[in-house]
C-alpha positions as CSV (number, residue, x, y, z in Angstrom):
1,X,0.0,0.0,0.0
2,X,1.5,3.8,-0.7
3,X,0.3,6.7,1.6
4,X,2.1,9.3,0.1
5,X,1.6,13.4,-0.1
6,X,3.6,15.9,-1.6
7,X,2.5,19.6,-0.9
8,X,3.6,23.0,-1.9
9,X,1.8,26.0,-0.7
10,X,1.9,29.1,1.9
11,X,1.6,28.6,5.4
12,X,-2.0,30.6,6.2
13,X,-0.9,31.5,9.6
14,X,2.1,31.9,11.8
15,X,2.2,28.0,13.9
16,X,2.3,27.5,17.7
17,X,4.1,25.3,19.0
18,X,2.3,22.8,22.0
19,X,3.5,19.8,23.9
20,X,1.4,16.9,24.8
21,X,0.9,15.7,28.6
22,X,3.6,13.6,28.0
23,X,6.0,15.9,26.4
24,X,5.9,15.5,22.5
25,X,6.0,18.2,21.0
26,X,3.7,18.8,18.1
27,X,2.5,21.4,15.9
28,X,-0.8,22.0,13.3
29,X,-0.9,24.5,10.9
30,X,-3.1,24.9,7.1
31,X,-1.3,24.7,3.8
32,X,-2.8,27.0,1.1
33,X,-2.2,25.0,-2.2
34,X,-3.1,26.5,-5.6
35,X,-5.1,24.4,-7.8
36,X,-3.7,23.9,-11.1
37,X,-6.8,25.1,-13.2
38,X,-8.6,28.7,-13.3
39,X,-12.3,29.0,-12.6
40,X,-14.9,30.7,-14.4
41,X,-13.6,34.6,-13.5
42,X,-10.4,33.4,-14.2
43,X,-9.0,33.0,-10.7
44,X,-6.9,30.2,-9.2
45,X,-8.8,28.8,-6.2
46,X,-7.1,26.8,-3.5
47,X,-7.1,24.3,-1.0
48,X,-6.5,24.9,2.6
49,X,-5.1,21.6,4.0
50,X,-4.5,20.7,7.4
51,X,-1.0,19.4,8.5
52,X,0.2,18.0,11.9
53,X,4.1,17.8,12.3
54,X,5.6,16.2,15.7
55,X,9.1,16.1,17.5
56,X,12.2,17.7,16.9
57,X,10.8,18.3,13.1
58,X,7.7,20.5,15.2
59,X,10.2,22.7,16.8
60,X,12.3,23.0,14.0
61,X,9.3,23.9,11.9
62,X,7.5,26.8,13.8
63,X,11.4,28.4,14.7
64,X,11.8,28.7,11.0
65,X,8.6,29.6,9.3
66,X,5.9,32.1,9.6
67,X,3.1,33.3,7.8
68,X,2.7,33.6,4.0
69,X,6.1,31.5,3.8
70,X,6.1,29.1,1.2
71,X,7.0,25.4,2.0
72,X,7.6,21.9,0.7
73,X,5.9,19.3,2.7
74,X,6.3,15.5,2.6
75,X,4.2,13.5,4.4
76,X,1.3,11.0,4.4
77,X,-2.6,11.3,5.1
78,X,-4.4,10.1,8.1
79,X,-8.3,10.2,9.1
80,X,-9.4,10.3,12.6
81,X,-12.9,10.9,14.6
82,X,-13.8,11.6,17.9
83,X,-16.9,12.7,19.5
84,X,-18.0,16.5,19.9
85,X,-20.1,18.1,22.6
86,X,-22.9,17.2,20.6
87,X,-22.4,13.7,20.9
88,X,-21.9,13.8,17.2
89,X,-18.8,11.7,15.0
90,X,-16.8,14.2,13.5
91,X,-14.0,12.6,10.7
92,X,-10.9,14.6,10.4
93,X,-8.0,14.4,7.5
94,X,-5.0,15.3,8.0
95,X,-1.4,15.0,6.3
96,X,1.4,13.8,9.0
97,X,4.4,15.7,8.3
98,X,7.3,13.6,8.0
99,X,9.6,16.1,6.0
100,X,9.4,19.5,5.1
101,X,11.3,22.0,3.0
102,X,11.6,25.9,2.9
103,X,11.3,27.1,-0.6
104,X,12.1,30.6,-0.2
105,X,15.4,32.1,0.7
106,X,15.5,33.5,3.8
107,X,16.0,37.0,2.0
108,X,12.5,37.2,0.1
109,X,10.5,35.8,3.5
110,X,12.1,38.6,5.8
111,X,10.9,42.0,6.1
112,X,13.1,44.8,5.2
113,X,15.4,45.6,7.7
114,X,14.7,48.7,9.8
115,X,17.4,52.1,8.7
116,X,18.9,52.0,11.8
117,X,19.9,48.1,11.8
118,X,23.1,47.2,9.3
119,X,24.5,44.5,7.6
120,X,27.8,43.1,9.7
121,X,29.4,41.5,6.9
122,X,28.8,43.0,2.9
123,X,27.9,40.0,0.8
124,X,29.7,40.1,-2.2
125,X,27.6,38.0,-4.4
126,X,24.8,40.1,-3.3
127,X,24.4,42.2,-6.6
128,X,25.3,39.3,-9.5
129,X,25.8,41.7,-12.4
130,X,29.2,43.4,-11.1
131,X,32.1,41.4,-11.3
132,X,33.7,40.1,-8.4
133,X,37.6,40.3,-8.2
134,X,39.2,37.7,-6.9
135,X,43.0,37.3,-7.3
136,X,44.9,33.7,-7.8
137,X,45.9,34.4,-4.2
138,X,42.4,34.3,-2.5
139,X,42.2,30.9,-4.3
140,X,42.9,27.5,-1.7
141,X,44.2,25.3,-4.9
């Protein structure tokens, strides 16, 4: 049998971080997926799916993501029910997060940096279209 998802979409809200009563830690957050096809105005709709992520992979996940940021998940589906206050069945889906990647650089996701706050070290491959000099001496070979 293969149980196997593969997401890529925008996280729809910054994801908190809670521990069980025995100490796991574990995380749920919504994945914002475009469909592939436009609808009748023209528009891409999308579907907001519901991921759970546990451990290390949890803590790892909510330190580096936020809102709006656009990530790879791996993972599998699983369905569970329990009983509301209403005594009714409710069925829940879910994908179980067993890997997950972030597809934007670290640059694009952050918010501009305030004018007071500088860079400590220049990056030289910051601006690609001036060339970089580099002498046979800076060279390890």
């Amino acid at each position: 049998m293969i149980n196997r998802v593969v997401l890529v979409g925008r996280l729809t809200r910054d994801t908190e971080l809670q521990y069980t009563s025995s100490g796991k830690a574990v995380a749920q957050f919504t994945v914002a997926v475009n469909r592939q096809f436009t609808n009748s105005q023209g528009e891409r709709d999308a579907d907001f799916i519901g991921c759970t992520i546990w451990q290390k992979g949890a803590e790892n996940f909510v330190k580096y993501t936020h809102k709006g940021v656009l990530v790879g998940i791996d993972g599998r589906i699983q369905t569970s029910s329990y009983d509301n206050k209403q005594g009714q069945r409710v069925y829940r889906t879910d994908v179980i997060v067993e890997n997950f990647s972030l597809l934007e650089s670290k640059k694009n996701t952050d918010s501009k940096p305030a004018d007071n706050q500088q860079k400590s070290t220049p990056d030289p491959f910051e601006d690609n279209s001036r060339p970089i000099d580099i002498s046979d001496d800076d060279l390890p070979f």
